[in-house]
C-alpha positions in Angstrom: -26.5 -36.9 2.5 -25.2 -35.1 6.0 -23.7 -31.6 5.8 -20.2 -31.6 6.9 -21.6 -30.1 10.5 -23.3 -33.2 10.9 -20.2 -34.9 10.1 -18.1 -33.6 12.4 -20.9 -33.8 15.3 -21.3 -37.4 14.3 -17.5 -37.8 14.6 -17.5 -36.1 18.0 -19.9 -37.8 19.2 -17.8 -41.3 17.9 -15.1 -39.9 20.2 -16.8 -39.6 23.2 -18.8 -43.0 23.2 -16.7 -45.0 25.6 -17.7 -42.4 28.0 -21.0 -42.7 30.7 -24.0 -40.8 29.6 -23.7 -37.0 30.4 -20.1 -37.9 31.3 -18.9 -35.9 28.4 -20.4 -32.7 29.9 -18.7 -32.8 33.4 -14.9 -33.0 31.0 -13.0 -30.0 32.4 -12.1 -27.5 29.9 -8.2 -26.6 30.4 -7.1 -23.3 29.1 -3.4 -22.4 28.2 -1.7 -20.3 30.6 -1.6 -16.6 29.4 2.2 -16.0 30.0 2.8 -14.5 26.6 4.2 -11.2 26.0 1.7 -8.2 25.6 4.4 -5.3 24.3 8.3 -6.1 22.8 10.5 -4.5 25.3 13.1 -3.8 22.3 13.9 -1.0 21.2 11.7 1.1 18.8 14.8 1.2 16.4 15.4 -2.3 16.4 11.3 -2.9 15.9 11.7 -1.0 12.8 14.5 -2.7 11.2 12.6 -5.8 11.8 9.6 -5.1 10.3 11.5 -3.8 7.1 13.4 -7.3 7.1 10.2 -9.4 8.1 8.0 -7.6 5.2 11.3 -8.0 2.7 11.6 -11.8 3.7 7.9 -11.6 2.2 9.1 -11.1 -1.3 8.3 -7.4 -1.2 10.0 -4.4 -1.7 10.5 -1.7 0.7 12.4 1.8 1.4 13.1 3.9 4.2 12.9 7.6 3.6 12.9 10.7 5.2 9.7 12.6 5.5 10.5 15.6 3.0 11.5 12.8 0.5 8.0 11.2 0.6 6.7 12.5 -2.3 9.8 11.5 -4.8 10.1 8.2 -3.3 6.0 8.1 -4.2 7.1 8.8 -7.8 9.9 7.0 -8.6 8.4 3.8 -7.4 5.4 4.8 -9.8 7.7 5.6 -12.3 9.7 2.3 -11.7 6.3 0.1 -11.7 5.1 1.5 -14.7 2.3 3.1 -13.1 0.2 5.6 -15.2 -3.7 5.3 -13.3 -3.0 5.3 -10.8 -6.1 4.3 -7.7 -6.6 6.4 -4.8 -8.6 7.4 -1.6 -10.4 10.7 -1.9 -8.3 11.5 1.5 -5.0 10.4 0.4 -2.9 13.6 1.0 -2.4 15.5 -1.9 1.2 16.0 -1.5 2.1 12.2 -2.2 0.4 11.8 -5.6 2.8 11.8 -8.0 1.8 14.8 -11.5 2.5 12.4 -14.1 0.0 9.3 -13.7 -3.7 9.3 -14.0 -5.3 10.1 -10.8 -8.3 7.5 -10.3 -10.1 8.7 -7.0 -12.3 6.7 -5.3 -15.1 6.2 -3.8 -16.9 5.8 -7.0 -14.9 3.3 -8.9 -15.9 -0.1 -10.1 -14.5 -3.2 -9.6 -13.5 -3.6 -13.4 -11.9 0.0 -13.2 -9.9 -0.8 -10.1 -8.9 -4.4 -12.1 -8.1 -2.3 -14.8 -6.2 0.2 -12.8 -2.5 -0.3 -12.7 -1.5 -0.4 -9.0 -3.6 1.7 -5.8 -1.1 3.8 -3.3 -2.9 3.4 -0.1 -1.7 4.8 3.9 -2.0 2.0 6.7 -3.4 1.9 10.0 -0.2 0.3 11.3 2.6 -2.6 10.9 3.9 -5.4 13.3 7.8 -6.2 13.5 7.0 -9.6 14.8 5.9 -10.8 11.3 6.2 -8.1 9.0 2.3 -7.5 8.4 0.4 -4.3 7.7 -2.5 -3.9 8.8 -5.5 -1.6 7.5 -8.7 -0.6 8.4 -10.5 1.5 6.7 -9.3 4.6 7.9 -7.7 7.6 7.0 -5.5 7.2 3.2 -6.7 4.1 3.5 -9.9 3.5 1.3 -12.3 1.0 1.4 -10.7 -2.8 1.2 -11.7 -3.6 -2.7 -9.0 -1.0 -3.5 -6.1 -3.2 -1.9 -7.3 -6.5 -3.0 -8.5 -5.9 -6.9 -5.2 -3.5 -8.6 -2.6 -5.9 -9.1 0.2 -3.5 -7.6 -0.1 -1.7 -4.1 1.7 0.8 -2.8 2.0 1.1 0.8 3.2 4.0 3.2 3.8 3.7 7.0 5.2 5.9 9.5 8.1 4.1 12.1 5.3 5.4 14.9 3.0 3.0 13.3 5.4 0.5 13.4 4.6 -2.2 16.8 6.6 -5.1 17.7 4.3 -7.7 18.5 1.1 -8.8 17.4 -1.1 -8.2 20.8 0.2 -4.7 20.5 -1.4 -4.8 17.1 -4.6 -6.2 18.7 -4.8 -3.7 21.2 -5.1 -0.9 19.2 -7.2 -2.1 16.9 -9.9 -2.5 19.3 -11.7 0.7 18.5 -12.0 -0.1 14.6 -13.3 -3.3 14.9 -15.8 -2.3 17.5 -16.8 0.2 14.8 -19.2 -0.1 11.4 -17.4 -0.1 8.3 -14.0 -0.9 8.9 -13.0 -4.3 8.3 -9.5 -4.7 9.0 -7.2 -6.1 6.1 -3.7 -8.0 7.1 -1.2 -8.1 4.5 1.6 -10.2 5.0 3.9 -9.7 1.0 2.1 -9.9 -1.8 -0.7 -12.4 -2.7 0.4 -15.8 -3.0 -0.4 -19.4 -2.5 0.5 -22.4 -3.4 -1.2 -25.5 -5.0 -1.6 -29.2 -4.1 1.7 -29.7 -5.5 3.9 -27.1 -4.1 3.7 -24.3 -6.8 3.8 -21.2 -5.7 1.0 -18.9 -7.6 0.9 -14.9 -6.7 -2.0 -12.9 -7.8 -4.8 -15.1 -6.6 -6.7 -13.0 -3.9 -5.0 -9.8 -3.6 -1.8 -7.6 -5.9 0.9 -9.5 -6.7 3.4 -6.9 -6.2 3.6 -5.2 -2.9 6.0 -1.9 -2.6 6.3 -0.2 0.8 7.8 3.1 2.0 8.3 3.4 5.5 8.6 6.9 6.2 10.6 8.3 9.5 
C-alpha cells in the first residue's frame, strides 16, 4: 500500500508526463508580486474599533474599559461566567485577580486540573484589526499554551497599544518570539469551533468554548 507522499508524487509525476525528460526541471517558478500592504495607514482609533467588531463578529464577547476599571471589569465577568477556580500564570499581575474565586496558579498544574478548572484569565502578546485574532506567545501574563486551550472559558486582556491593523504588522513583531525556545505562538480567532461534514457548527473541540475579552485603554 503507498503512503499518501507516494501518492501525491505518483500524481505529480502523472501531471508532468506529456513533458520531455528533465523538461519538468527547466519549468520557471513565477512568484506573486509582493504589492501587499505592510502597516494599515488608518487611524489607531479606527484599528481599535475594528478589532473589537472583528473579534465580536467571532461570537465572542468583549468590553472596552478604562485602565483603573481593570480590575472590576476582571470580576464582574468572573462573577458573570460563574467562575470560582479560577487558572492563572504565576506572573499575571496581582491587581487583576478577582478576591472571591479560587486562585489556581500555574506552572504546576495538570492537564485534568486545568479541564477541571472553570475558565483561565490570561494577558496577550497582541491583536490584529484586520481579522479580529489575538495572538499569544508565551510571554509575560500569558502562561504556557495548555492553559488557553484545556479550561473551557478564557478570559482575555489587551491593551489598544497591542492592538495592530494588519496581519504583516502582527508578523513583524513577532519575529523575536518565534526565533526564540519555548514560545509557540497561539492565534485565536472567537472561541473554538468547527463544523462537521454536514454543516453543524460544534464549539469546544480544540480550545474554550467561550471567549471574553477586555480591551483595556
Amino acid at each position: 500500500m503507498k503512503t499518501a507522499k507516494e501518492e501525491i508524487l505518483d500524481r505529480i509525476r502523472q501531471a508532468l508526463g506529456d513533458l520531455p525528460p528533465r523538461a519538468a526541471d527547466r519549468v520557471p517558478v513565477r512568484t506573486a508580486p509582493q504589492g501587499y500592504l505592510h502597516s494599515d495607514p488608518a487611524p489607531h482609533e479606527e484599528q481599535v474599533e475594528q478589532f473589537i467588531e472583528r473579534v465580536t463578529e467571532y461570537k465572542a464577547t468583549v468590553r472596552r474599559v478604562a485602565p483603573q476599571d481593570l480590575s472590576n471589569a476582571i470580576a464582574a465577568a468572573c462573577a458573570g461566567r460563574k467562575v470560582r477556580r479560577l487558572v492563572v500564570p504565576n506572573d499575571l499581575p496581582e491587581a487583576w485577580i478577582p478576591a472571591v474565586v479560587e486562585v489556581l496558579r500555574d506552572p504546576g498544574l495538570t492537564n485534568q486540573q486545568l479541564d477541571n478548572s472553570d475558565g483561565v484569565l490570561t494577558a496577550c502578546r497582541l491583536g490584529i484589526a484586520q481579522t479580529g485574532t489575538i495572538v499569544l506567545d508565551a510571554g509575560p501574563g500569558q502562561g504556557r499554551r495548555a492553559l488557553t486551550l484545556l479550561p473551557d472559558y478564557h478570559l482575555c486582556v489587551i491593551t489598544v497599544d497591542q492592538i495592530v491593523g494588519l496581519v504583516p504588522e502582527a508578523v513583524a513583531q513577532l519575529n523575536e518570539a518565534v526565533r526564540a525556545p519555548g514560545h509557540p505562538l497561539t492565534w485565536i480567532s472567537g472561541p473554538s469551533a468547527t463544523s462537521d461534514i454536514e454543516l453543524n457548527r460544534v464549539e469546544g473541540v480544540h480550545g474554550p468554548r467561550t471567549l471574553d475579552v477586555l480591551v483595556v485603554g
